[in-house]
N, C-alpha and C positions, 0 to 999 in steps of 0.2 A: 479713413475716417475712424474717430473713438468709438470705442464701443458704448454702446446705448447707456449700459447698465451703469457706466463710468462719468458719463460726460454730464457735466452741469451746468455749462453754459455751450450754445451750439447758432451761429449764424448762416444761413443759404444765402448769397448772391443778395447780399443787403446794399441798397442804394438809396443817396438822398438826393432830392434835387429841388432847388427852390426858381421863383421867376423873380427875375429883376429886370431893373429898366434896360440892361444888356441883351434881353434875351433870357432864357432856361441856365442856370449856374450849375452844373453836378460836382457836387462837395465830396460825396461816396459813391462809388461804382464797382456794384457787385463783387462785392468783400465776403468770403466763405471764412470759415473757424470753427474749431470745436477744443475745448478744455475741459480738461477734466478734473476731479475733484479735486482738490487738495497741492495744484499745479498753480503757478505764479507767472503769469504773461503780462510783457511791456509791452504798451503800444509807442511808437518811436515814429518822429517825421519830421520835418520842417512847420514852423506857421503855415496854417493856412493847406497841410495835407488832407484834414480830414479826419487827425485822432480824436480830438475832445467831439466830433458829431458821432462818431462810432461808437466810444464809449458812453454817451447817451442814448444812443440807438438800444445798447447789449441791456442796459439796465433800464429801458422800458420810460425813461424819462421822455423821450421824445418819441412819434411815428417815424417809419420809415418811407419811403416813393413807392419802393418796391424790395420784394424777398422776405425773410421769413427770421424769429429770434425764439428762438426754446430756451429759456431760463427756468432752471433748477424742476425740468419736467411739465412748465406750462407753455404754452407756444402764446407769446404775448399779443400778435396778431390778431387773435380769436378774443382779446378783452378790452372793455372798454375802461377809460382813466381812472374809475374808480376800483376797479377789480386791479388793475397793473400795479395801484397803489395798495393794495393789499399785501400784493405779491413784492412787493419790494418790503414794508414793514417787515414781513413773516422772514423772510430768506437772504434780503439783502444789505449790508452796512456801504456806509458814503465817507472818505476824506475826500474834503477839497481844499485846494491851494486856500482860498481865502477864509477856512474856518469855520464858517455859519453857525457860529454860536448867538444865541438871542442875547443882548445886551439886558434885557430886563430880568435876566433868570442868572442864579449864578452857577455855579461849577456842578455842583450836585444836583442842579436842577436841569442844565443840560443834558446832561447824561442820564437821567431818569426820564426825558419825555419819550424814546422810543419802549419803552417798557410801560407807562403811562396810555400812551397810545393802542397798545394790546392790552389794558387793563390789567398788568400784572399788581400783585399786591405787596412786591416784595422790591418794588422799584429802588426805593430809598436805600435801602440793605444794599441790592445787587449794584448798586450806582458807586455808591461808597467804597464796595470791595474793589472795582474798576479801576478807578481813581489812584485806588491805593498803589494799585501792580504798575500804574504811569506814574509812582511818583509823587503824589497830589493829595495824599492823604490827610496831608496840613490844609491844603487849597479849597476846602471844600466849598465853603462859603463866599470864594470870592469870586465876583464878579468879571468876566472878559477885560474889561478898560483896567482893573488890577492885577492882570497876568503878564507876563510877557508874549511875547510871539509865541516861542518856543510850547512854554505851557498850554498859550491858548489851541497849540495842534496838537498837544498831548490829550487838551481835554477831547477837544474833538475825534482822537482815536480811541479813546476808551467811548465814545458815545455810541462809534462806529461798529465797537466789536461788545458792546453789553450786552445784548439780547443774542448772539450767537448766530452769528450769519451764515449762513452756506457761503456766500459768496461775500467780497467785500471790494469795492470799486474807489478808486483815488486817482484825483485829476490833481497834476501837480505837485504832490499833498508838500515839498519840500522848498516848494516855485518862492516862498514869503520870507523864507528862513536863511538867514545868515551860513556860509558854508560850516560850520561848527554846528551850531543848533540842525540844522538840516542833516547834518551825519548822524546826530543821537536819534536825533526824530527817525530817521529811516530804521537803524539799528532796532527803535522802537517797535516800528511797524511790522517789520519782517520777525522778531522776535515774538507778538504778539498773535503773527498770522500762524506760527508753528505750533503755538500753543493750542490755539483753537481748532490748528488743519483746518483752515479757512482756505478757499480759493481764493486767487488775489488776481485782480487785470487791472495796472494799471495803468497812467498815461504820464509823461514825461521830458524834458526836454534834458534831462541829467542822464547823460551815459552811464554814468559810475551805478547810479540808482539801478537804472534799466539790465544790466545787467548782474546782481542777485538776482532776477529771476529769471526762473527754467526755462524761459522763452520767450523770445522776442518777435513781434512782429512790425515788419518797416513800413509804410505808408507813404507815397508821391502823388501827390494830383489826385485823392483820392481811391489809388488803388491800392493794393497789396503785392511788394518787389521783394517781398523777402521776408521768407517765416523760418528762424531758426533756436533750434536746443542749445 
């Protein structure tokens, strides 16, 4: 196990399980992990393993059935939705494959609502600068429906790393993207995460992706068959 002083994200024997007309479905089954700061983990599986619930699970979007999630020193378990959302604003950044950019806000306005959200005052500034390092320095004003793909996950990673995350979570983030755009976008990403020394977990059905980072973990039926450096 990591040591305490290191680790900033840390799972015990995490499991999910829902009921359906079948009977009790178990999606996750007592999945251990621990990462540490500034470390880059793939989550890797077939449809239908278990990654995108894990990775929900680690970042407090969802409960678990059972087992335990310490993110960046809080044990999520111990908080109710509104505290777990605190603790994601303060510590955590989000890609996802499909973007989630508000169509009604444009490029500079995306990327300032999580700084907005913490009342910073310097949203506008710190959004801008953002923008700039993805490229997008021209883009500011433009809206999602006038970006391309490529841009629109560019903006979405500067939204992801503007406030300075300890941690930063991405499901897919390349899943939308043309193999071309998907290669810059990744290059982005990882280049982004170095700068910051962000911890990065993310999820993936792209080998190539999955491996730049430091560590892979495989996922079948819900369990854990192979964690390796």
């Amino acid at each position: 196990m990591n040591n305490e002083s290191t680790t900033v994200l840390s799972a015990d024997k995490l499991s999910k399980a829902v009921d359906g007309p079948d009977g009790r479905l178990v999606i996750l089954d007592e999945v251990s992990l621990a990462v540490d700061r500034g470390d880059s983990l793939a989550i890797v599986g077939a449809s239908g393993s278990g990654k995108t619930t894990l990775l929900g699970l680690l970042a407090g979007l969802d409960r678990p059935s059972s087992g335990t999630v310490v993110l960046a020193g809080e044990s999520l378990n111990a908080l109710d939705e509104e505290a777990r959302a605190r603790v994601r604003r303060r510590m955590v950044g989000f890609v996802f494959q499909s973007f989630h950019l508000l169509p009604a806000l444009n490029a500079e306005e995306n990327v300032m609502l999580p700084l907005e959200l913490e009342g910073r005052d310097d949203a506008r500034e710190r959004a801008a600068s953002v923008l700039a390092d993805v490229g997008l320095g021209k883009r500011l004003h433009h809206y999602p429906h006038q970006l391309s793909g490529g841009e629109q996950q560019r903006v979405a990673l500067a939204r992801a790393f503007v406030h300075g995350p300890q941690l930063l979570f991405a499901d897919e983030p390349t899943g939308n993207l043309d193999q071309r755009t998907g290669a810059a976008v990744s290059d982005l990403l990882f280049e982004l995460n170095r700068e910051h020394q962000t911890t990065l977990v993310l999820v993936s059905h792209d080998l190539g992706l999955a491996s730049r980072c430091g560590r892979t973990l495989r996922l079948r039926d819900g369990r854990v068959i192979e964690d390796e450096s």
